[in-house]
C-alpha positions in Angstrom: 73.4 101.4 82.4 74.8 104.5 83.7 78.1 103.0 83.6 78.6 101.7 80.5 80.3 103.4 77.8 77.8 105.6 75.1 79.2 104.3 72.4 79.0 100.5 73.5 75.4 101.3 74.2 74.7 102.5 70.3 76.6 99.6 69.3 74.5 97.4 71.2 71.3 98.9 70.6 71.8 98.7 66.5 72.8 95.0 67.0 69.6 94.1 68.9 67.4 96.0 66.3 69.9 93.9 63.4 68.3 91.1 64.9 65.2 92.0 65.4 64.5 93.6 62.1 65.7 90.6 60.3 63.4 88.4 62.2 60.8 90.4 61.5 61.7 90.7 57.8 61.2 86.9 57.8 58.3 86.3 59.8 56.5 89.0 57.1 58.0 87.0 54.3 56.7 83.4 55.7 53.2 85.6 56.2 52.6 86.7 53.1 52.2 83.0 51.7 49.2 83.3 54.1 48.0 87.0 53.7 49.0 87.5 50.2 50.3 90.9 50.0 51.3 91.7 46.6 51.6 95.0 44.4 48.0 95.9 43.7 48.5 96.9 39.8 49.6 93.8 38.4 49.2 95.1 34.8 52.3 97.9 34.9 55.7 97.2 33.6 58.6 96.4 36.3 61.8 95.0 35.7 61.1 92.2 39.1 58.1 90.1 39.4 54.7 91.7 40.4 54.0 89.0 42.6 56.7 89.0 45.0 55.3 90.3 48.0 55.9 94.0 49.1 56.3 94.2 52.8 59.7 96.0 53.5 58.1 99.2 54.9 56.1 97.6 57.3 59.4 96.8 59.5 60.9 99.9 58.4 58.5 101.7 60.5 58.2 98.9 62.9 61.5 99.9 63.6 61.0 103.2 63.8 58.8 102.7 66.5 60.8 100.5 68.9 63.7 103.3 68.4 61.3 105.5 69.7 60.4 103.2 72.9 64.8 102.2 73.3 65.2 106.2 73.4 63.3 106.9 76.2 64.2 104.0 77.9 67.8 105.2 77.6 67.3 109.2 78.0 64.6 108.5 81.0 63.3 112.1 80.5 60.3 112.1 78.3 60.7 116.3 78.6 63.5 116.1 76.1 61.3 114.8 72.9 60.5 118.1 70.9 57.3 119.0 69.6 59.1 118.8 66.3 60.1 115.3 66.7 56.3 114.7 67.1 55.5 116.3 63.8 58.2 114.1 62.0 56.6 111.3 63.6 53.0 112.3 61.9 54.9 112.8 58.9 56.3 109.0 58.5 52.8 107.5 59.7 51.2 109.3 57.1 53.9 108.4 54.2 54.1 105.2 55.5 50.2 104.6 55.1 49.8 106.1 52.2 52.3 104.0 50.4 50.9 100.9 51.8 47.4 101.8 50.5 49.1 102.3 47.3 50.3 98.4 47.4 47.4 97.4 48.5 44.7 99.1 47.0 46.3 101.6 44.2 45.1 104.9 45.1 45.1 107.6 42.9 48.1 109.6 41.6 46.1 113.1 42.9 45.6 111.6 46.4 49.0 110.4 46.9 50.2 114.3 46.0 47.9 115.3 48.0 49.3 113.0 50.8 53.2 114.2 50.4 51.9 118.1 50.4 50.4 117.4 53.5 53.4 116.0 54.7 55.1 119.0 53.6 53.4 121.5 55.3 53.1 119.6 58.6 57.3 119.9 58.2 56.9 123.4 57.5 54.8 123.8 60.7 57.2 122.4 62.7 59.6 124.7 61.8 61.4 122.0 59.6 61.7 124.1 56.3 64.8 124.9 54.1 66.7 128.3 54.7 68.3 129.2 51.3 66.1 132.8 51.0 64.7 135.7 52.9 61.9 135.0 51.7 59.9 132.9 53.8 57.1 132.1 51.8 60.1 131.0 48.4 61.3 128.8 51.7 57.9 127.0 52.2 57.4 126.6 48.2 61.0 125.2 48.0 60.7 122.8 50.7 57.0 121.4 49.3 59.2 120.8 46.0 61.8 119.1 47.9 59.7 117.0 50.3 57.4 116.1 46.9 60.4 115.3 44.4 62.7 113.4 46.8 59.3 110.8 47.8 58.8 110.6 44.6 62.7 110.1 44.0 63.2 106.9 46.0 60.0 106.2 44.7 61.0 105.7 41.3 64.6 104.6 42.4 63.1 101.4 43.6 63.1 100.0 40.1 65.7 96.8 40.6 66.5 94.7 44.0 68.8 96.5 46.4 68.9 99.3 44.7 66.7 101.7 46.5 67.8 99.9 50.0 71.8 100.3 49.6 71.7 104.1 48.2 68.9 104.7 51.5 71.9 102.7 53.3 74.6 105.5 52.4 72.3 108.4 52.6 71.5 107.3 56.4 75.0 106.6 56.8 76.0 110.2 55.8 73.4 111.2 58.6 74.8 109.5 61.2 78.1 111.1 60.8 76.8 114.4 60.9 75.0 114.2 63.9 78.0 112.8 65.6 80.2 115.3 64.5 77.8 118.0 65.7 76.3 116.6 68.5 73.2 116.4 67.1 69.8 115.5 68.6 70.2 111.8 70.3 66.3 110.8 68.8 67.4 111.6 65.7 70.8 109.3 66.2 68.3 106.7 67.3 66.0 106.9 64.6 68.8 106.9 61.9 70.7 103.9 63.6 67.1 102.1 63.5 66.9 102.6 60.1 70.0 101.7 59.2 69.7 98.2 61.2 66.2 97.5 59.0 67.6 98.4 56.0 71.1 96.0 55.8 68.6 93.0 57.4 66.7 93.6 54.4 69.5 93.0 51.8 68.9 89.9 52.9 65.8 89.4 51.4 66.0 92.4 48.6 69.5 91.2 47.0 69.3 89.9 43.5 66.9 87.6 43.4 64.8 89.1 46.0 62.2 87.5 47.9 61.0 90.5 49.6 60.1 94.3 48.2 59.7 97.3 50.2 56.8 98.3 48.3 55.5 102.2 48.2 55.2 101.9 51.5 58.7 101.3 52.2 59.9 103.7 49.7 57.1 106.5 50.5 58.7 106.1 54.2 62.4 106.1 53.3 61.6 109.1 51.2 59.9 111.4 53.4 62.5 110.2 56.5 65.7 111.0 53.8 63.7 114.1 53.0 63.2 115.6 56.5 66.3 114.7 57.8 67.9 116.3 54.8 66.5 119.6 55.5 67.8 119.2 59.1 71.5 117.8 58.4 72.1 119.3 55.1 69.8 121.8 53.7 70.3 124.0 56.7 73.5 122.7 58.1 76.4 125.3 58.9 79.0 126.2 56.7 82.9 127.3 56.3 83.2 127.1 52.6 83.5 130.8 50.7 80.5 131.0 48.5 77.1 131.6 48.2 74.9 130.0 51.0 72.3 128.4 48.2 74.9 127.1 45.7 76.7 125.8 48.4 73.7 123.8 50.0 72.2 122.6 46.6 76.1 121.0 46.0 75.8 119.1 49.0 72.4 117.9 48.5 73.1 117.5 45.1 75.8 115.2 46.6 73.9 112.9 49.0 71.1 112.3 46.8 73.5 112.0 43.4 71.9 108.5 42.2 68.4 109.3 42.9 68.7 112.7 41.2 70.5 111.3 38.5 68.3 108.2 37.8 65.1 110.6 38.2 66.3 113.6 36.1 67.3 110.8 33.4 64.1 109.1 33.5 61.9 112.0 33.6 63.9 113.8 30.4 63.5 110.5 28.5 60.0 110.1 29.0 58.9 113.6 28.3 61.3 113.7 25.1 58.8 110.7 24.0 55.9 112.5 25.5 55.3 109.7 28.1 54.5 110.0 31.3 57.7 110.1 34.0 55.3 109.0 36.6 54.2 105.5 34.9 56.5 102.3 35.7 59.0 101.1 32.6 61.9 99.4 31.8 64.0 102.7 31.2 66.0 103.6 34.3 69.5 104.0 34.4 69.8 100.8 36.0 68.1 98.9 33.3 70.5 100.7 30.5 73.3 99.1 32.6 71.6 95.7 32.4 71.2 96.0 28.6 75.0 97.0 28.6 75.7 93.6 29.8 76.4 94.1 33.7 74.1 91.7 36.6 71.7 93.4 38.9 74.1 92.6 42.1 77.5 94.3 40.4 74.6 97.6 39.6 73.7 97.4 43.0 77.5 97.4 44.1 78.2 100.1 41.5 76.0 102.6 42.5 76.4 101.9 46.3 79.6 102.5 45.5 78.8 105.6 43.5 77.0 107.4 46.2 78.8 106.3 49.2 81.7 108.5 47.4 79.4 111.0 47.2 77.9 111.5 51.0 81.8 111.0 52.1 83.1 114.3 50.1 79.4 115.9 51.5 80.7 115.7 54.9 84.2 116.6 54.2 83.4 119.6 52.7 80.4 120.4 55.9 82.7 119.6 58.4 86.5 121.3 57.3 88.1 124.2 57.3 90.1 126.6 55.3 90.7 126.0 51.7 89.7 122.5 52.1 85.9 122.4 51.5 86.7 124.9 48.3 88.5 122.6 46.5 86.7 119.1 47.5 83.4 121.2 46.4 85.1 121.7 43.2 86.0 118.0 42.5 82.7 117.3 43.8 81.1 119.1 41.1 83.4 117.7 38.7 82.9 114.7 40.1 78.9 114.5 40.1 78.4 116.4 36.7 80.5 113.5 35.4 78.0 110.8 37.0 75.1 112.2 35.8 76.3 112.5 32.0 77.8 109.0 32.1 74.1 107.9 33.1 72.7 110.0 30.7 74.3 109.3 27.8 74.5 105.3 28.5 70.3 105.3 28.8 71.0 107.5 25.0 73.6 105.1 23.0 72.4 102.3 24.5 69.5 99.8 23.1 66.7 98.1 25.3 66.9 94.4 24.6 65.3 91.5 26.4 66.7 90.5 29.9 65.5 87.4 31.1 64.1 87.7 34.6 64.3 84.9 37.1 
């Protein structure tokens, strides 16, 4: 093994995990004819089917796992695993089980909370926290908000098949290059390629019309992963750009996580103006608008793949060059994403609900 190239190992690795995720995104699917795992509250409004059966997450984290096993299989020193990395790992178990109780059982809205706070502050004990003060204690309150909203985020983002799985796709993606181009930790490379592997086998069960849902405990798994990683990658990433440390950073992750910011600042606006709830499932997310506007659920899916893959690219340009460079992508980019957001906005504003048959 010693001999062969790095790079053809990583390639190898994520094909064997292609395969073996997408077998065991199958074997789940002919399984739940047997075990019946559907969302647990039938009654709420959802743009798919309630009763197709919501077992994404469990090979998500499946997956997860075996990366874990492959790394130290390649590495062969069991020493170079972190404390840290153990603490991320406690992190995506607990998200992970919290959401499936949620399919399962439907726990209560002040348990999960309580669940992704907890999650917070064992990131915050590992030392995984965002640096945009001097103020520690503004650090630890920022990055509870941030572990909190961005669960919740992809979360709510999961409102129409592929949706939640291609924008996870292109945030992981965005990863990826970043820790090659800083030589980042080798777990995490293997944890992000294991991801990434799960979540394309799954488009083949979760495109339009899907057969196969992550559930919250895909989603609750994909968000706190995106979350922690985030902080790693981009919240406290080095920079070259010419401006203030926090502006900078909030661009960039402003960047990555454009259509699930968007879709839940939209959503969440909306409901509130009607005094609703922005924590109860509807019919009213920007994807939906773009249904009513006339356009399928696969050319959304490509749109907004689309959409944010633009997004993570110029988020790495700017991270990663030098001179005047990063100042003037940064300023596109906030052109760019301001643009994005008020398009979305506005669409969910002029245009009117109307009834989409579902199949």
């Amino acid at each position: 093994m010693k001999n062969i190239d790095p790079n053809i190992l990583l390639i190898i690795y994520f094909l064997v995990l292609l395969f073996v995720s997408y077998f065991s995104h199958k074997f789940l699917l002919n399984k739940s004819t047997t075990y019946r795992i559907r969302k647990a509250n039938q009654s709420a409004i959802r743009w798919g089917k309630q009763i197709t059966p919501v077992l994404g997450g469990i090979t998500f984290y499946f997956v997860l796992l075996l990366s874990s096993v492959f790394f130290m299989i390649y590495d062969k020193d069991i020493s170079s695993i972190e404390p840290k990395n153990l603490y991320i790992s406690m992190v995506l178990l607990l998200s992970f089980l919290m959401g499936l109780a949620d399919d399962i059982n439907k726990i209560s809205p002040f348990l999960k909370f309580s669940t992704q706070i907890i999650c917070a502050l064992i990131l915050i004990k590992a030392g995984v926290y965002i640096h945009i003060s001097p103020d520690y204690y503004f650090n630890v309150f920022f990055t509870v908000l941030w572990i909190i909203g961005i669960m919740n985020s992809i979360n709510m983002l999961d409102n129409m098949d592929a949706i939640t799985t291609l924008i996870s796709a292109s945030i992981v993606l965005g990863l990826i290059c970043q820790n090659i181009i800083i030589d980042g930790s080798k777990i995490d490379l293997f944890a992000f390629i294991a991801i990434l592997a799960s979540l394309i086998s799954f488009l083949k069960f979760n495109w339009n019309p899907s057969k196969l849902y992550m559930g919250d405990n895909g989603s609750q798994l994909l968000g706190a992963f995106l979350g922690t990683y985030s902080i790693i990658y981009f919240w406290n990433s080095p920079t070259t750009i010419n401006m203030s440390l926090s502006l900078y950073h909030f661009l960039i992750v402003f960047l990555v996580f454009l259509i699930p910011i968007t879709d839940t600042t939209t959503v969440t606006i909306n409901r509130l103006l009607k005094r609703k709830s922005p924590f109860v499932g509807g019919r009213d997310h920007t994807t939906h608008f773009f249904s009513y506007r006339g356009l399928s659920d696969q050319q959304i899916a490509i749109m907004y793949l689309l959409i944010n893959c633009i997004s993570v690219l110029l988020a790495v340009i700017i991270l990663n060059s030098s001179g005047m460079v990063p100042f003037w992508v940064a300023i596109f980019s906030l052109i760019y994403s301001i643009f994005v957001l008020s398009i979305f906005y506005i669409n969910t504003r002029i245009t009117k609900p109307v009834e989409i048959e579902k199949h």
